[in-house]
C-alpha positions as CSV (number, residue, x, y, z in Angstrom):
1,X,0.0,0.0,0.0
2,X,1.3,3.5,-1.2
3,X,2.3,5.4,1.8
4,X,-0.3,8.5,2.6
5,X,1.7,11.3,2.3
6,X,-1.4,13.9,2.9
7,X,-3.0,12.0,5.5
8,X,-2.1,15.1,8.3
9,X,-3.9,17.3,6.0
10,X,-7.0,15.9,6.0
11,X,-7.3,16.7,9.8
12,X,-8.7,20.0,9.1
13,X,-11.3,18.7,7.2
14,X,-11.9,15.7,9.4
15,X,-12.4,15.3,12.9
16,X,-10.5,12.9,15.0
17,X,-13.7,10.3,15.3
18,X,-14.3,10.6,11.7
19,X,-10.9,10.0,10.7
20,X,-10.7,6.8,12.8
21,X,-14.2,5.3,11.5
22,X,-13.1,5.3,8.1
23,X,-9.3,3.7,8.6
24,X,-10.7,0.6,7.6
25,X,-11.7,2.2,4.0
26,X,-8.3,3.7,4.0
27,X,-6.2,0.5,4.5
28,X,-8.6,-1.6,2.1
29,X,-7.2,-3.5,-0.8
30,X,-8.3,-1.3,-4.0
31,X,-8.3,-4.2,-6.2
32,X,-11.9,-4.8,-8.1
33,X,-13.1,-7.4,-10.5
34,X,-12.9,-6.2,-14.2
35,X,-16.9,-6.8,-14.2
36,X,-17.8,-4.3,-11.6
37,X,-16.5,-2.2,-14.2
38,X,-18.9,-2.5,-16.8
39,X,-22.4,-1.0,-16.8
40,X,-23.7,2.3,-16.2
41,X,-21.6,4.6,-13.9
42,X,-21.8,8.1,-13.0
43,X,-19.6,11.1,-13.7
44,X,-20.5,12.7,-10.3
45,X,-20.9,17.0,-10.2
46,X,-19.4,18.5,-7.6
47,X,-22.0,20.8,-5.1
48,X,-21.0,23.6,-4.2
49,X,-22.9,25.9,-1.5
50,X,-21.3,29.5,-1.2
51,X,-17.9,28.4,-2.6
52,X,-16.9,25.6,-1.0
53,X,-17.5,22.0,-1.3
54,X,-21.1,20.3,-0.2
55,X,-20.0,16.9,0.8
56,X,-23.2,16.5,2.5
57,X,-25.2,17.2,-0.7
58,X,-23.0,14.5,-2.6
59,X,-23.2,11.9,-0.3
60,X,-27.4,12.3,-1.2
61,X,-26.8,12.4,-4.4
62,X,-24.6,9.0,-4.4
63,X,-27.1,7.1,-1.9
64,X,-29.6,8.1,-5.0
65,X,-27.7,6.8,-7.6
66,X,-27.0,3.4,-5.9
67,X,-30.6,3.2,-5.4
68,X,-30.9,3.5,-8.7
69,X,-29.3,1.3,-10.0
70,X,-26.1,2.4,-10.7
71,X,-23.0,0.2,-11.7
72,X,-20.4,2.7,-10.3
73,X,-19.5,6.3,-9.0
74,X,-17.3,8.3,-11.0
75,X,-16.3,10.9,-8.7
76,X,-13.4,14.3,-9.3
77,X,-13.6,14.0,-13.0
78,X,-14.3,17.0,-15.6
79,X,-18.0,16.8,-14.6
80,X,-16.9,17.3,-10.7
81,X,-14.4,20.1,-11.8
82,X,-11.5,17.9,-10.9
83,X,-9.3,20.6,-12.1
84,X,-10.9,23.4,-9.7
85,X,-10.8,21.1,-7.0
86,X,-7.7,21.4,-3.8
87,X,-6.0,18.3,-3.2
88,X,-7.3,17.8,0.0
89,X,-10.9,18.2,-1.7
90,X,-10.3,15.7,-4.2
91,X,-9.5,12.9,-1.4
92,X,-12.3,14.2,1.4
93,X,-15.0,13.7,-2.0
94,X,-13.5,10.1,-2.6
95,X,-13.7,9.0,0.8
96,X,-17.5,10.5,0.9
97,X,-18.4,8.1,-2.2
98,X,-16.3,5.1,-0.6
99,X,-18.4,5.8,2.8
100,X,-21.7,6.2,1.5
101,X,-21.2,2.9,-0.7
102,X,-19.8,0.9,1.7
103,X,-18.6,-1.3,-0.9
104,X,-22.1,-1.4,-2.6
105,X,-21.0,0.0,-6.0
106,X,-17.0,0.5,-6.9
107,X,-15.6,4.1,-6.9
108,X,-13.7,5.6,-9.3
109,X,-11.6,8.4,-8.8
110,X,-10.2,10.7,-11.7
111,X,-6.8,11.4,-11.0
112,X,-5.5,12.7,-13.9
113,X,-3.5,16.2,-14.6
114,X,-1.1,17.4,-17.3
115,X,1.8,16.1,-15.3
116,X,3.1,12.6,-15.1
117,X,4.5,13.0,-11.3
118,X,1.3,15.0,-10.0
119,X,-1.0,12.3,-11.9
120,X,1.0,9.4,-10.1
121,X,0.3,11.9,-6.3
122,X,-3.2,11.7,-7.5
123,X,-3.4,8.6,-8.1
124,X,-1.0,6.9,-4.9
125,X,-3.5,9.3,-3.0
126,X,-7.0,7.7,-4.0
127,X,-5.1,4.1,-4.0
128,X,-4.5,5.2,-0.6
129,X,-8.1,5.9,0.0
130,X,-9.8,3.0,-1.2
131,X,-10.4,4.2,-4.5
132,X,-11.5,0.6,-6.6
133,X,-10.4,2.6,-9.5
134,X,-8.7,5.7,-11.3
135,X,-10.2,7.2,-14.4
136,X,-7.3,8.6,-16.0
137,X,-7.4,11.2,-19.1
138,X,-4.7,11.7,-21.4
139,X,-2.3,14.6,-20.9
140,X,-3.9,18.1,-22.1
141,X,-2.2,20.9,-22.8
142,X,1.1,20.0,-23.5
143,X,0.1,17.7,-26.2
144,X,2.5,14.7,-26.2
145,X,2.7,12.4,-28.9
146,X,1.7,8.9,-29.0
147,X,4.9,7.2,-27.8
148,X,4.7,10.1,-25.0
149,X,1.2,9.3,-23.6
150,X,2.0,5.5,-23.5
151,X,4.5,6.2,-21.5
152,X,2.8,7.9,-19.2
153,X,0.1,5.3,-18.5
154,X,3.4,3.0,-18.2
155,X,5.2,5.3,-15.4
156,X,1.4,5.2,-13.8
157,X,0.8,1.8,-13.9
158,X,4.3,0.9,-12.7
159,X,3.8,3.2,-9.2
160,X,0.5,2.7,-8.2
161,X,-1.3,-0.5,-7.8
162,X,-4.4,0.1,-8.9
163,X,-6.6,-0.5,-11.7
164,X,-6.8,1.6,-14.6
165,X,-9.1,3.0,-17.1
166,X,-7.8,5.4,-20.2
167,X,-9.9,8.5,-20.7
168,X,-9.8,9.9,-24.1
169,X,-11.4,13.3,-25.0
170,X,-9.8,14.9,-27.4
171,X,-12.0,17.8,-27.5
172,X,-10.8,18.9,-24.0
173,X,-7.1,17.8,-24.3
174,X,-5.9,18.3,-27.7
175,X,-4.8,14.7,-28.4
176,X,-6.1,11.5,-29.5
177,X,-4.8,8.2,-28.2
178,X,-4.3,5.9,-31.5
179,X,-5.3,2.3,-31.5
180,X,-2.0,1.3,-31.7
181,X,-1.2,3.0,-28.4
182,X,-3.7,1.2,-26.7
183,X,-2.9,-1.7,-28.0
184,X,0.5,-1.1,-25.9
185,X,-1.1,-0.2,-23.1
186,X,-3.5,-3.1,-22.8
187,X,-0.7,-5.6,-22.2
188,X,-0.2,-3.7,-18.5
189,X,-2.4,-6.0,-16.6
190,X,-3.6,-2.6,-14.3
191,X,-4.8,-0.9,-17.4
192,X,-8.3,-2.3,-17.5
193,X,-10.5,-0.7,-20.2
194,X,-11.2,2.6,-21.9
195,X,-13.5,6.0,-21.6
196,X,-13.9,6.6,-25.0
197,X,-15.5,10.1,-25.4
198,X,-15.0,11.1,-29.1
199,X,-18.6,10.2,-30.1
200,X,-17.2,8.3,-33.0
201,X,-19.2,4.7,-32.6
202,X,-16.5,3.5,-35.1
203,X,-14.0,2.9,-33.2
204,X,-15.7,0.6,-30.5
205,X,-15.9,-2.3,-33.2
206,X,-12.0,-1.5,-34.1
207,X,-11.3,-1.6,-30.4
208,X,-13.4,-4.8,-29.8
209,X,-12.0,-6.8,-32.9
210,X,-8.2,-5.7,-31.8
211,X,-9.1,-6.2,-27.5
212,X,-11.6,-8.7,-28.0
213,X,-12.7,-9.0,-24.1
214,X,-9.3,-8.1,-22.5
215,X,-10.2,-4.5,-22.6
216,X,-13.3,-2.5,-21.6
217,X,-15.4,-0.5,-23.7
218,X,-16.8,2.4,-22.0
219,X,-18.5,5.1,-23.5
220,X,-18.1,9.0,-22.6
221,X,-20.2,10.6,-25.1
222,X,-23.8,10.6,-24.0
223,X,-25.5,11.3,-27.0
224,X,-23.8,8.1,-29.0
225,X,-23.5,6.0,-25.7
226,X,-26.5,3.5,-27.0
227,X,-24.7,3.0,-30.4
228,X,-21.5,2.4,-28.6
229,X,-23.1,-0.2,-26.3
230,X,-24.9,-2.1,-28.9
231,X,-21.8,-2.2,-30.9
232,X,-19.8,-4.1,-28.8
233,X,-19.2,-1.4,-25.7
234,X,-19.0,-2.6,-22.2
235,X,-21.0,0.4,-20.3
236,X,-21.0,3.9,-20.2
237,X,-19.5,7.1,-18.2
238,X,-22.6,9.0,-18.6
239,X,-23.1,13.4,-17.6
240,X,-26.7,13.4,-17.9
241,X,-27.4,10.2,-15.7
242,X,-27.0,12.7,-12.6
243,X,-30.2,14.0,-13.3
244,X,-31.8,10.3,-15.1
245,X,-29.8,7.3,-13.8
246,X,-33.0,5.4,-13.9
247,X,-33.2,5.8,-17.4
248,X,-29.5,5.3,-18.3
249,X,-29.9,2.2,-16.6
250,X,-33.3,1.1,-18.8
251,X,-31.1,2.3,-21.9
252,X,-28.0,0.3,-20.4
253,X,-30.2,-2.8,-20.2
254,X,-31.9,-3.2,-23.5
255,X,-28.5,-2.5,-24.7
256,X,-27.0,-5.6,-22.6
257,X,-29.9,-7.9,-24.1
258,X,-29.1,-6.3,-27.6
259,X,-32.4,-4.4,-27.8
260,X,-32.3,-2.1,-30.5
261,X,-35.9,-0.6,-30.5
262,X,-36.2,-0.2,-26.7
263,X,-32.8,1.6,-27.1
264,X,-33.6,3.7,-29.7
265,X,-36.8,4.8,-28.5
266,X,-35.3,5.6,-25.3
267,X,-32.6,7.6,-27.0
268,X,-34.9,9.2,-29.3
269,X,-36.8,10.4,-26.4
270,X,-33.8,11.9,-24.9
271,X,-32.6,13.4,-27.6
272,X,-34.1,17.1,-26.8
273,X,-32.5,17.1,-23.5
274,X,-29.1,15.8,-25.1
275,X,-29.8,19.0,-27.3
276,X,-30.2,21.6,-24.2
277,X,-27.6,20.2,-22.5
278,X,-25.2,21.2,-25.6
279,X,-26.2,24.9,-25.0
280,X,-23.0,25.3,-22.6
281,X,-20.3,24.0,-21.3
282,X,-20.6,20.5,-18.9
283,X,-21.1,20.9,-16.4
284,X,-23.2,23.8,-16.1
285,X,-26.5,22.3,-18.1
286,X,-26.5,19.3,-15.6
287,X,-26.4,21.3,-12.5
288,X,-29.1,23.2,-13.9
289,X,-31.1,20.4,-14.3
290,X,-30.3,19.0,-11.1
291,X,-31.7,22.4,-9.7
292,X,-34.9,22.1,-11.7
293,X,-35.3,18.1,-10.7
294,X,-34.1,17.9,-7.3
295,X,-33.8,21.5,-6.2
296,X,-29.7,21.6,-5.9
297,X,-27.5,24.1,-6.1
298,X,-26.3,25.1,-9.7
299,X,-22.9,26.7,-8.4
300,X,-20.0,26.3,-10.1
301,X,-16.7,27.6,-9.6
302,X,-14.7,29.6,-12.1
303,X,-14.1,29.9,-14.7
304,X,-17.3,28.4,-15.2
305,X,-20.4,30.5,-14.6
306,X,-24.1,28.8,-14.2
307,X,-26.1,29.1,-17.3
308,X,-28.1,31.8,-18.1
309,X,-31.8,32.4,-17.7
310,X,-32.8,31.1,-21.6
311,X,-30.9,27.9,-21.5
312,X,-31.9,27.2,-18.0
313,X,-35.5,27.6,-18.8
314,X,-34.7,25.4,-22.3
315,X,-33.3,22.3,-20.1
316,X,-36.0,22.7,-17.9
317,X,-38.8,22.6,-20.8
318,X,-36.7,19.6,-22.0
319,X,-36.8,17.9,-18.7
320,X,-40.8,18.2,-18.1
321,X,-41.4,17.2,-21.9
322,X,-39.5,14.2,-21.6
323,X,-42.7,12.0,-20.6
324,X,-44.4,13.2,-23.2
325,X,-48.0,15.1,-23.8
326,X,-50.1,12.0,-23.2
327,X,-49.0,8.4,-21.6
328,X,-45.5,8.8,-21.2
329,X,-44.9,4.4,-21.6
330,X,-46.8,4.9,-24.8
331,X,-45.1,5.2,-28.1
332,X,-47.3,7.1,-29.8
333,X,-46.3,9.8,-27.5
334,X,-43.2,10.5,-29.2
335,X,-42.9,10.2,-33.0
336,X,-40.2,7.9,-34.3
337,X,-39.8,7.7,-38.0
338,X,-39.5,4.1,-37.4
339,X,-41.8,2.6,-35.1
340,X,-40.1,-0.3,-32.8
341,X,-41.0,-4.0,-33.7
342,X,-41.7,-4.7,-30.0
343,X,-43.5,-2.1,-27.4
344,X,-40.9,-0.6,-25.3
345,X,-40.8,-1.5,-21.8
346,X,-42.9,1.4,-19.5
347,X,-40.2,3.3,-18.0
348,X,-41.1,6.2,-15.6
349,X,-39.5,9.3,-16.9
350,X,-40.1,11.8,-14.1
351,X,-38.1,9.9,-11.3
């Protein structure tokens, strides 16, 4: 077990009995089975309440998700502002998600930065933790090349004990891991799968005929998730299940059982919230929703500002539409150009 260089810090956060009830979390093997992995997991927003850090408000928001049906907690990542986050936030909001699941659901912490050392902190720090996981992403900013972000998965892997998952968005970092590359990094035995969040459906038969089932497929594009996932994907890292994790999980299912029209009606349906949540920037849309759905706060921190009055009335008419005029487990209430061979299963939309 990495040592816990940090753990004095936390004291000001914590108090003494607190610290000590969660020591057992803290000195807990991290290891998880590659098929707690899979399924529908959450990237977790951060709540804020008058600048700093509602821990209170995420530990609901967790015990929800579980209840829901959730596969796993995603928690520190771009849609928690990892990157406006302090250190010692980023391990009190793990340990919050480790404490409320109490081993109910994994937890996966996103660890990474621009820097190879800081990333491997990071991620010795979660390890540390209890984090089951670390959700990685690929160096922004300073834009290495392919051999250069292999190698950094390698100097991860080879310090931290913990298993790994590659996050690729190229629209936030400026590169794009190759297939190649992966293929490198999935003979590491910690490097477990991938968040694939380029939208491009393409590439999840590409990385399924190269991996076959030594690598998983997870999806971090929303809006393409159900194509991904009935093309071979393993799960999904989904934004807009904070506000609908009951229906990421109905759209997660027919996917598993190879549903198409139960999928596609489902994503049809979504589709004009998909829409208002591309208005701004994530994850200001989803905390405005959350707001509208469950009356949380929609504070961010900057440079990210809340949405403004239009769009937050848009994603709430999106949100209240999303049953539909008449029956909302009737077809007929939304118009596919294509109507499904089978009736989709009744799901409840305003949960």
């Amino acid at each position: 077990m990495p040592p816990r260089p940090f753990a004095a810090r936390q004291s000001q956060f914590l108090s003494m009995r607190e610290w000590n009830a969660e020591e057992d979390i803290m000195n807990s093997d991290s290891q998880v089975e590659r098929s707690r992995l899979t399924g529908v997991m959450t990237a977790l927003v951060t709540p804020f309440k008058n600048g700093n850090v509602d821990y209170r408000a995420i530990g609901e928001l967790a015990e929800w998700h579980i209840q829901s049906g959730i596969s796993a907690l995603v928690a520190c990542g771009t849609t928690g502002e990892a990157s406006t986050l302090t250190w010692d936030e980023r391990l009190r909001i793990i340990r919050t998600c480790l404490k409320v699941s109490n081993g109910r659901v994994p937890i996966i912490a996103g660890t990474g930065t621009s820097s190879t050392e800081l990333t491997i902190a990071y991620t010795s720090a979660a390890h540390s933790c209890g984090a089951d996981a670390a959700l990685i992403v690929t160096p922004y900013y300073n834009r290495p090349n392919q051999d250069g972000i292999v190698r950094h998965f390698e100097a991860i892997a080879a310090r931290v004990p913990i298993p790994v998952i590659v996050y690729n968005v190229p629209s936030r970092t400026g590169v794009d891991i190759s297939l190649q590359a992966l293929d490198r990094l999935s003979q590491m035995p910690s490097i477990l799968g991938i968040k694939d969040a380029t939208g491009d459906v393409r590439r999840v038969e590409e990385m399924r005929n190269t991996f076959g089932d030594r690598f998983i497929l997870l999806s971090g594009h929303d809006a393409s998730a159900h194509a991904f996932n009935l093309l071979g994907g393993d799960g999904m890292i989904s934004v807009m299940a904070n506000v609908l994790p009951h229906v990421f999980v109905a759209l997660q299912n027919a996917c598993i059982k190879g549903d198409w029209p139960t999928a596609k009606y489902i994503h049809q349906r979504l589709k004009p919230v998909l829409e208002a949540f591309e208005l701004d920037t994530n994850p200001c849309p989803v905390k405005a929703a959350l707001k509208h759905r469950r009356g949380m706060r929609d504070e961010v921190r900057l440079p990210l500002v809340t949405v403004a009055d239009d769009v937050a009335a848009q994603i709430a008419s999106a949100l209240d539409n999303l049953g539909g005029v008449t029956d909302p487990d009737h077809d007929a209430a939304f118009n596919l150009r294509e109507k499904p061979a089978i009736h989709p299963a009744p799901l409840a939309w305003r949960v």
